[in-house]
C-alpha positions in Angstrom: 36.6 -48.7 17.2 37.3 -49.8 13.7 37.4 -47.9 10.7 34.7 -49.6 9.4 32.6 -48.1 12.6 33.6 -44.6 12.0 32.9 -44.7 8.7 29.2 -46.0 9.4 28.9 -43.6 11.7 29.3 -40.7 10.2 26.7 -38.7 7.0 27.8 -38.5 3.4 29.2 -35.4 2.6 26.4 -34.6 0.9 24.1 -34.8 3.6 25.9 -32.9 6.2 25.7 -29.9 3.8 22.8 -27.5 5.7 20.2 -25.4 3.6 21.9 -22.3 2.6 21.0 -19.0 4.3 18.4 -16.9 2.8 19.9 -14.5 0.4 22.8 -16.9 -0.1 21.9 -18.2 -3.5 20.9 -14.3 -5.2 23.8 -12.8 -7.1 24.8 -9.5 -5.8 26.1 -6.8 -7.7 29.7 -6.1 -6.2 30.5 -2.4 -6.0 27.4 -1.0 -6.2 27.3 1.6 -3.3 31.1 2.1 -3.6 31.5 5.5 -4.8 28.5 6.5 -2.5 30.5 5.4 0.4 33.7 6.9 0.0 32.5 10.2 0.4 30.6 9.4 3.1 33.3 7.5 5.4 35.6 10.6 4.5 32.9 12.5 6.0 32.7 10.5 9.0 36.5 10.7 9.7 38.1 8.5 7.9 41.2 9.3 4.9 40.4 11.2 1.5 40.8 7.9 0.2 39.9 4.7 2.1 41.3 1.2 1.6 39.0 -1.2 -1.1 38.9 -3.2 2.0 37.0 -0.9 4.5 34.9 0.2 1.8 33.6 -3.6 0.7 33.6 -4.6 4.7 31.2 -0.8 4.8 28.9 -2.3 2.1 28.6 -5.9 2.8 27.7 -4.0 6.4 25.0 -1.5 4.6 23.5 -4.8 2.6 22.9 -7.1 5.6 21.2 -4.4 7.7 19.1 -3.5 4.5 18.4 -6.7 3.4 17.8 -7.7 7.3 15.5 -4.7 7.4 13.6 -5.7 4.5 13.1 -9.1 5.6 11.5 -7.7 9.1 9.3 -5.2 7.3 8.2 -8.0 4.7 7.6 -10.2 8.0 5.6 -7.0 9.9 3.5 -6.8 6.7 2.1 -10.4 5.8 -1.3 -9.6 6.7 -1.5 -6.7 4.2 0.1 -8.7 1.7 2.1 -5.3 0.4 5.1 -3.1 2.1 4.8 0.3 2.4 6.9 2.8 3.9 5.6 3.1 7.1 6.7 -0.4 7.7 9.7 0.8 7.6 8.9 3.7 10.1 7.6 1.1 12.4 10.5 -0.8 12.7 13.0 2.4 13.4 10.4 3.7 16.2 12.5 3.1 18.8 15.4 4.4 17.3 14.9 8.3 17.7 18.1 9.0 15.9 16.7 6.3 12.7 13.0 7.4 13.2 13.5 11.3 13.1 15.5 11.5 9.8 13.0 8.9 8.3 10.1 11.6 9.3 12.3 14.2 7.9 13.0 12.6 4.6 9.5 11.6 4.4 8.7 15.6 5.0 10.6 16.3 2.6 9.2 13.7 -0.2 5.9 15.7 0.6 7.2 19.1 -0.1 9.1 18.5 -3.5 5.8 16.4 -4.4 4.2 19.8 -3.6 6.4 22.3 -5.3 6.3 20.0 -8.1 2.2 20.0 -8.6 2.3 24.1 -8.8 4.9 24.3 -11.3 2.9 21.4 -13.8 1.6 23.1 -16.3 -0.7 22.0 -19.4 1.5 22.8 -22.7 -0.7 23.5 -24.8 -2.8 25.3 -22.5 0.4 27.8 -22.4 0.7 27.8 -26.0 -2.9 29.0 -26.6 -2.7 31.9 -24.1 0.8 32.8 -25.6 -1.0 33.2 -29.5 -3.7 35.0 -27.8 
């Protein structure tokens, strides 16, 4: 075949470039669950002190399963046109590991929100029984 023919064959570089992933074209902040991670590889085994290199592979890792997450959830709740947290829950339910902490946590969120309410107070409703 000539080179004419191949070169007829073949796409402009342009053209052969594909649509970028999703998320491809958002700047990311770099670093920003670094010192969170340290501690917690440490915990899981690893050195006082892991290398940069684990702890960026860790969080690219922890961004594409939350970012993954997110899209599903986003996907789960089109109808209702807003996420809640229980889209969430419904797409760790058959995790039991995932979907037990998540009840826990949420647990939690309810008992601080609690404790919280009986420990508001109206200022100045405080100050007038104190100059009584």
């Amino acid at each position: 075949m000539s080179k004419k023919g191949k070169a007829g064959a073949s796409k402009p570089a342009a053209e052969e470039e594909k649509a970028p992933a999703p998320g491809v074209g958002l700047k990311r902040k770099r670093g920003l669950f670094t010192k969170d991670l340290r501690p917690m590889l440490y915990g899981f085994g690893d050195v006082a002190n892991p290398l940069p290199e684990t702890v960026e592979l860790m969080e690219e890792l922890v961004v594409d399963y939350v970012t993954d997450m997110m899209h599903k959830a986003i996907e789960g709740c089109q109808t209702r046109g807003r996420l809640t947290h229980q889209d969430l829950v419904f797409l760790v339910r058959k995790d039991y590991r995932k979907y037990s902490r998540c009840l826990e946590l949420l647990d939690m969120q309810e008992e601080l929100k609690r404790a919280r309410k009986n420990f508001d107070f109206d200022e100045a409703q405080f100050k007038d029984d104190k100059d009584e």
